[in-house]
C-alpha positions, 0 to 999 in steps of 0.5 A: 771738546775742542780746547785749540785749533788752528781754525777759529770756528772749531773752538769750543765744539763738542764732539759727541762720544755717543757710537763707540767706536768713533773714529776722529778726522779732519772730515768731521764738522767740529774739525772741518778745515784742520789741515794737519789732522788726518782723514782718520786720526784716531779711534777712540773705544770704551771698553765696559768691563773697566769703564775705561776709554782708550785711543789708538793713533791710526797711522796719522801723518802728524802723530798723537799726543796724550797729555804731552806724550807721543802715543805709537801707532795702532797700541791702545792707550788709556784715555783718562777722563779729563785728559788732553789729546793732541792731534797733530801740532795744534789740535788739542781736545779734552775728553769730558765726562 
């Protein structure tokens, strides 16, 4: 869910993590119009054997926050459930489930 952005309308949307993996941009409706997120952000996977999510920061322009951390490029971090993802400077979403 898209907890802060700096468009108004994409607060409160949900983005379905239903196709893994799914890539995460600013050319997705529930991000349509935020600037400092990039085309393709960051990829995120479910890997089954650990039931765990992970996400991969994809060279963005803006970098990956994970909690409050940075997250490098191209590594696979842990995406705890619950956890917040920052895209850039002002997009922060929360992985449900």
């Amino acid at each position: 869910m898209v907890e802060q952005a700096s468009q108004p309308h994409n607060i409160g949307q949900r983005i379905e993590l239903l196709n893994l993996p799914v890539v995460l941009g600013r050319d997705l409706p529930q991000l349509l119009g935020e600037a400092d997120v990039s085309r393709r952000h960051v990829e995120i996977r479910f890997e089954p054997a650990t039931a765990q999510f992970t996400v991969i920061d994809l060279g963005s322009t803006n970098g990956t926050f994970l909690e409050s951390g940075a997250i490098p490029p191209n590594i696979p971090c842990d995406l705890p459930r619950g956890s917040r993802l920052r895209l850039g400077p002002k997009v922060v979403l929360r992985l449900e489930g």
